[in-house]
C-alpha positions as CSV (number, residue, x, y, z in Angstrom):
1,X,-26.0,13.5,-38.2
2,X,-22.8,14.8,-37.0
3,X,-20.2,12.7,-36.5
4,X,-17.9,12.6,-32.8
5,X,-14.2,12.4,-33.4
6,X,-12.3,12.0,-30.4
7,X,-8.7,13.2,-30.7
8,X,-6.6,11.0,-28.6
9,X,-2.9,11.8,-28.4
10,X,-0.1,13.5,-26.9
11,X,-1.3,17.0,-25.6
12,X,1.5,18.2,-27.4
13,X,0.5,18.0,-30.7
14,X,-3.2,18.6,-29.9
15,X,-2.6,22.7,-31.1
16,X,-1.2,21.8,-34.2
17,X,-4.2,19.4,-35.5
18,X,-7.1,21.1,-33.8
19,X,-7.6,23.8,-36.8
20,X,-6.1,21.9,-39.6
21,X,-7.7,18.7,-39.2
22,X,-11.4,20.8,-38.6
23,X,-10.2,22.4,-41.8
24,X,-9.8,19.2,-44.0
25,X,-12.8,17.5,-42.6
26,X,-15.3,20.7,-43.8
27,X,-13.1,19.8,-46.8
28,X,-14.1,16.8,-47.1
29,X,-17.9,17.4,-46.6
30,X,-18.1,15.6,-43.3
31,X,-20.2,17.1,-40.6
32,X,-18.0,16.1,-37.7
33,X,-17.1,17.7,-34.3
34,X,-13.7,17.1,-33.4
35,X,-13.1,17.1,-29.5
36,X,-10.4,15.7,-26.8
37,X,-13.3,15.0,-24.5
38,X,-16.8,12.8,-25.7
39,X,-18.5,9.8,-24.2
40,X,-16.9,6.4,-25.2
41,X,-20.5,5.6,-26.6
42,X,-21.1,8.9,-28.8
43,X,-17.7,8.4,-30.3
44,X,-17.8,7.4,-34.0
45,X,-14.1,7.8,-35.0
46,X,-10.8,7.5,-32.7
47,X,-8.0,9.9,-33.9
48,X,-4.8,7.8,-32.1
49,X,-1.0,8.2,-31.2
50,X,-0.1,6.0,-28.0
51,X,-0.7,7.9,-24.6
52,X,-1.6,7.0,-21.0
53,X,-5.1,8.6,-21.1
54,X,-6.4,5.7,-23.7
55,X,-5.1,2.0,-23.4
56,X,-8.6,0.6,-23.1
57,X,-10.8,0.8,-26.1
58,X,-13.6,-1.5,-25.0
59,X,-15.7,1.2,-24.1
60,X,-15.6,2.8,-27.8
61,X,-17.9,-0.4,-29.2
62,X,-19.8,2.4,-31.7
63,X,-16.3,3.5,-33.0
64,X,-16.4,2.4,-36.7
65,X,-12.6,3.1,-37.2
66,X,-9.0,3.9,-35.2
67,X,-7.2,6.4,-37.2
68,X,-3.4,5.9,-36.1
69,X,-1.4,9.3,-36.6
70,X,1.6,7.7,-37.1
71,X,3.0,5.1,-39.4
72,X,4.5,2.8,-37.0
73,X,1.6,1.0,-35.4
74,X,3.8,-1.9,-33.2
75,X,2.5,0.1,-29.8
76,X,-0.9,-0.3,-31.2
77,X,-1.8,-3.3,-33.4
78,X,-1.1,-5.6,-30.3
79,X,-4.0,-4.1,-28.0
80,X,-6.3,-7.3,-26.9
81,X,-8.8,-4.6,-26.1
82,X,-8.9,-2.7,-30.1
83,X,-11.4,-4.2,-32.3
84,X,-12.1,-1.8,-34.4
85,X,-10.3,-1.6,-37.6
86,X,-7.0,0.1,-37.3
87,X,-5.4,2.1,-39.8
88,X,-2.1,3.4,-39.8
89,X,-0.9,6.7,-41.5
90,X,0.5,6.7,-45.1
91,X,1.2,10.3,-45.2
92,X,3.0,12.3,-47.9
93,X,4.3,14.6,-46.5
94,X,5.9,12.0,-43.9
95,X,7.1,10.4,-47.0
96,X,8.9,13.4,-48.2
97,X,10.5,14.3,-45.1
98,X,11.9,10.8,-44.9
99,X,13.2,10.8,-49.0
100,X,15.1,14.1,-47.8
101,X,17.3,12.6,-45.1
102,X,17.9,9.2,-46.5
103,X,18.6,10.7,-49.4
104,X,20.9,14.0,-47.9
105,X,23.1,10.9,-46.1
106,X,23.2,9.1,-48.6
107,X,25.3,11.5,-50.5
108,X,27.2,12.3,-47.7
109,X,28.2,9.1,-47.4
110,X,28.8,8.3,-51.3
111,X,31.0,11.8,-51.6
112,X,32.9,10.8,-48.4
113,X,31.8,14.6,-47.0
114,X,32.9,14.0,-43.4
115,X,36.1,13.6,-44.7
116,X,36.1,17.6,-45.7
117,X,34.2,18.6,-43.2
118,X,35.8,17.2,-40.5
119,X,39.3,18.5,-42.0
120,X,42.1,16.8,-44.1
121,X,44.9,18.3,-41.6
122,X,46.6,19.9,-44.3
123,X,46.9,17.0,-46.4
124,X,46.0,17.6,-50.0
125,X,43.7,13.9,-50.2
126,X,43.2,14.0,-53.6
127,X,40.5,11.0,-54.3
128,X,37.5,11.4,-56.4
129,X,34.2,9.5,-55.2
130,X,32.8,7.0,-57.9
131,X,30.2,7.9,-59.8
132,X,26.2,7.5,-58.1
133,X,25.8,4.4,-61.0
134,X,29.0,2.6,-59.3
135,X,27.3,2.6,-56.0
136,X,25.5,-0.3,-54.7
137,X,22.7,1.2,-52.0
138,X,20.5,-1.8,-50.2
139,X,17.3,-0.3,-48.9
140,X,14.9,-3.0,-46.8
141,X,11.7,-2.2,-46.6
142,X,9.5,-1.5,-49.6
143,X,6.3,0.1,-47.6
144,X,5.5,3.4,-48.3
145,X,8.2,5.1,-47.4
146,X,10.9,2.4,-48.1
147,X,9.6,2.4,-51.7
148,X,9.8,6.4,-51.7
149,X,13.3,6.5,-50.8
150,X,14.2,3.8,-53.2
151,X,13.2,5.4,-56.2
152,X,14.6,9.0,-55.2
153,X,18.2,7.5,-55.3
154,X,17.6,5.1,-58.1
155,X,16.4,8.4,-60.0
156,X,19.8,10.0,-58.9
157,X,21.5,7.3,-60.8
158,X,22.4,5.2,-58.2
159,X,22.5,1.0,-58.2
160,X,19.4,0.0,-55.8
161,X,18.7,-3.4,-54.6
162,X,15.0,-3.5,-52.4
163,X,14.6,-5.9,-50.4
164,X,11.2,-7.1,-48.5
165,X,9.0,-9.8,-46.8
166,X,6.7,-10.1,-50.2
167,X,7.3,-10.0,-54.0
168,X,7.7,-6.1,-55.2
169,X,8.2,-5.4,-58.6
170,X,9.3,-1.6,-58.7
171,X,11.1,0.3,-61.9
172,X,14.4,1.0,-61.4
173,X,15.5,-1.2,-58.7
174,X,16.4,-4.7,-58.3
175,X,14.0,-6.2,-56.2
176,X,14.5,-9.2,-53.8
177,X,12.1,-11.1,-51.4
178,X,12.2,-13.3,-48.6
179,X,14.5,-14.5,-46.2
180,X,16.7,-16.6,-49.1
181,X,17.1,-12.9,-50.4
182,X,18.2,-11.1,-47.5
183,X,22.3,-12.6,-47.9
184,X,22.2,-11.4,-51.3
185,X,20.6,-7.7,-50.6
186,X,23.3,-7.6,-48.0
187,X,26.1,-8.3,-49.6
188,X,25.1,-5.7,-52.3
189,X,25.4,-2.8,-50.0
190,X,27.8,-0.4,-49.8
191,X,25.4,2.0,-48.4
192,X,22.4,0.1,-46.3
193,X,19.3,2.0,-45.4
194,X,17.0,0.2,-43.3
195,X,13.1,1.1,-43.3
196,X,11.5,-2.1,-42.2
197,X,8.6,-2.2,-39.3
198,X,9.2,-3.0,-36.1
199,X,7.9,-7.2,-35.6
200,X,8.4,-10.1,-33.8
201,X,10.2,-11.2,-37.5
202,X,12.3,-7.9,-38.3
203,X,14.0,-7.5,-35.1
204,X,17.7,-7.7,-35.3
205,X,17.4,-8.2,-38.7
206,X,21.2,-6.8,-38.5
207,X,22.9,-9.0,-35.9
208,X,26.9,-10.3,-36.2
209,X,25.9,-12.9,-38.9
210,X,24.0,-10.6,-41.0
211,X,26.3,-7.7,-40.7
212,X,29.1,-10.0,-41.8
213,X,27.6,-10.1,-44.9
214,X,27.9,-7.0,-46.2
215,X,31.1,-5.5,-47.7
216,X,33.9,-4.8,-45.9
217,X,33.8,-0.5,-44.7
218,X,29.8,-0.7,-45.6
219,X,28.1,2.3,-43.9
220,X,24.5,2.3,-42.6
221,X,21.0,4.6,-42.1
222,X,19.1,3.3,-39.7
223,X,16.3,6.1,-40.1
224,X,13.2,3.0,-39.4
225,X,13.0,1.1,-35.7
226,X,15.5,0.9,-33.3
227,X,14.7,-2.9,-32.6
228,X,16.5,-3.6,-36.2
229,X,19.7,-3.6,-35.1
230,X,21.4,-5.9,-32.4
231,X,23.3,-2.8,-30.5
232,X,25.8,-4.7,-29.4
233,X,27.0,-6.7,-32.8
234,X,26.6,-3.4,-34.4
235,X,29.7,-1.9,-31.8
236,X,31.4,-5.0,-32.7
237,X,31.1,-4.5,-36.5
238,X,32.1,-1.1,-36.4
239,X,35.4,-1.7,-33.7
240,X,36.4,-4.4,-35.9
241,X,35.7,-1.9,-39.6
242,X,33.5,-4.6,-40.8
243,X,31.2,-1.6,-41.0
244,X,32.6,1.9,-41.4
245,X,29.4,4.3,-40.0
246,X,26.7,4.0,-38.9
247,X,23.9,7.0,-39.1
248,X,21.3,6.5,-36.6
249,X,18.2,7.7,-35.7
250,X,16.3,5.7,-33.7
251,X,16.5,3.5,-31.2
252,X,15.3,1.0,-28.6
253,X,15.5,3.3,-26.0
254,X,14.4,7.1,-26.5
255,X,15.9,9.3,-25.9
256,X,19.0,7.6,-26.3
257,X,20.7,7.6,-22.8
258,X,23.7,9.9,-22.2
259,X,25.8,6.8,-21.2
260,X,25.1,5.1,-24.2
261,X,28.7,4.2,-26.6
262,X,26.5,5.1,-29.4
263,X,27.0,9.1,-28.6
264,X,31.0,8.6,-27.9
265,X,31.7,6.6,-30.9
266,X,33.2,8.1,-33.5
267,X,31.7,6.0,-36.5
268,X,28.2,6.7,-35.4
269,X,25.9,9.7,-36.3
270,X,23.2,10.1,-33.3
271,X,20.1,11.9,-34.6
272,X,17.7,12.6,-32.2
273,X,14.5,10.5,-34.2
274,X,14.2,13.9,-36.6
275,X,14.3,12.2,-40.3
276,X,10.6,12.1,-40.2
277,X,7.5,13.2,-38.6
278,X,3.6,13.3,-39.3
279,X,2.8,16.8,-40.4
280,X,-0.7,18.0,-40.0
281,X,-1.2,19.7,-42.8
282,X,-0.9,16.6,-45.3
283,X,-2.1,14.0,-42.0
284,X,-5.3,15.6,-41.3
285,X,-6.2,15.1,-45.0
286,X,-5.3,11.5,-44.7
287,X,-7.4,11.2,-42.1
288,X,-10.9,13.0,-43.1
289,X,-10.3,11.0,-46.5
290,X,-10.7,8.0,-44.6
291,X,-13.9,8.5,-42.9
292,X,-15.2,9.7,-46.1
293,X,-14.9,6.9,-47.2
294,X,-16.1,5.0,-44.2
295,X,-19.2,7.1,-44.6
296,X,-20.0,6.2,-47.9
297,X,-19.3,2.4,-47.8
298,X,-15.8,2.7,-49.5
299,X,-13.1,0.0,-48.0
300,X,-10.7,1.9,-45.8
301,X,-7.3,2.9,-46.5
302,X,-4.4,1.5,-45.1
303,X,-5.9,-1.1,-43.2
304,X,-3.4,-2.7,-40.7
305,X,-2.8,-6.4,-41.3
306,X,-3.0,-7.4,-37.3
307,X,-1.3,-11.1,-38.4
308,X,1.9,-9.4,-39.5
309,X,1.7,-6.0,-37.5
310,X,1.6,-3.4,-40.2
């Protein structure tokens, strides 16, 4: 029987999964017709982003699965109309994309490189950065990605402390759990890089008492959810040099506004949500590996917890 996918998402990015995701599902032995267009009862499988053509999934009571296409699933876990099971993308290639910019400012912030590429006036400023081992980098969030990133700087020698919600246990790093943790994770980075999820329990995680407790000049990446960081204690922090820079590239509101102090201050590094994105090559794989499995009675990957929102 051949199975109905129905591809719901941005008409954007429709082009760039219609003959790569038809590709990995051949792949993968299914026989499946992939379509933007099917009747909510002959779907089997529901290929999602967020978009205004699909808010309602009652209709789709045969659909055995909703395939999220990105990792952040805070815009869909919290539909009272999705029953299905929901599972959001773990993606490698969105893995790797993230591990290059944390990792690329990171080092820019460890060598001080905005000092020489914004120009030293003629001054011959003559100080050596310490080495990577002498650098304490904080990364919250152990997922996926968090985890990823980690290890790529650990492996570059420096000190990493990971922080998250549950008990990790990851070679290399110093790992920390729970709210009693959080002070001491903070107060270990010099470099912060923040790649929790976006819930009810993780927003403002960096607000004026948290931010306090890091060390004086620390410097942030904020590459995760915009809803992490209190705006407004985060301007504070950085007027009063409690925190040096900020690199940021999300944010509650996208795109940022142009009136926004983020853009005119200048201890803040706007990037326009670019450190990572699904790609469709590695995604689509993700994906038809999934309903194989669904098909042959293997659990599902990357099943969303709907209690805690990832």
């Amino acid at each position: 029987m051949t199975l109905t996918l129905l591809f719901s998402a941005p008409e954007r990015i429709w082009p760039t999964y219609e003959d790569v995701l038809t590709k990995a599902l051949e792949n993968a032995g299914l026989d499946a017709r992939l379509t933007r267009d099917a009747s909510p009862e002959e779907v089997d499988y529901i290929v999602y982003a967020p978009n205004d053509a699909l808010r309602d999934f009652t209709p789709y009571a045969n659909a055995k699965a909703v395939l999220s296409l990105w990792a952040g699933v805070e815009k869909i876990a919290p539909n009272p109309t999705l029953t299905q099971p929901l599972c959001r993308m773990v993606d490698p290639g969105l893995a790797l994309g993230m591990r290059d910019y944390v990792v690329g400012h990171v080092m820019r912030y460890h060598l001080s490189m905005d000092r020489h590429i914004h120009g030293l006036n003629g001054q011959w400023d003559h100080i050596t950065p310490p080495l990577a081992k002498d650098r304490r980098v904080t990364v919250l969030g152990l997922g996926e990605l968090g985890q990823t990133c980690a290890v790529a700087l650990a492996q570059l020698g420096f000190d990493v402390t990971g922080w998250s919600r549950r008990p990790k246990g990851i070679d290399g790093l110093t790992c920390l759990n729970g709210p009693d943790d959080l002070a001491q994770a903070l107060s270990a980075a010099e470099i912060l890089v923040t790649l929790l999820p976006d819930t009810a329990a993780t927003q403002n995680t960096l607000n004026a008492d948290t931010l306090a407790l890091m060390p004086k000049g620390a410097r942030i990446v904020n590459p995760g959810r915009g809803t992490l960081i209190d705006d407004d204690a985060l301007l504070a922090a950085l007027n009063s040099d409690q925190i040096g820079h900020a690199t940021l590239d999300v944010f509650r509101t996208e795109p940022l506004p142009a009136d926004h102090p983020y853009w005119a201050h200048p201890n803040v590094t706007v990037t326009p949500h670019i450190a990572a994105e699904t790609r469709a090559n590695t995604a689509s794989g993700v994906i038809a590996e999934n309903i194989r499995r669904s098909e042959a009675g293997e659990p599902l990957l990357h099943l969303v917890d709907r209690s805690a929102g990832y």
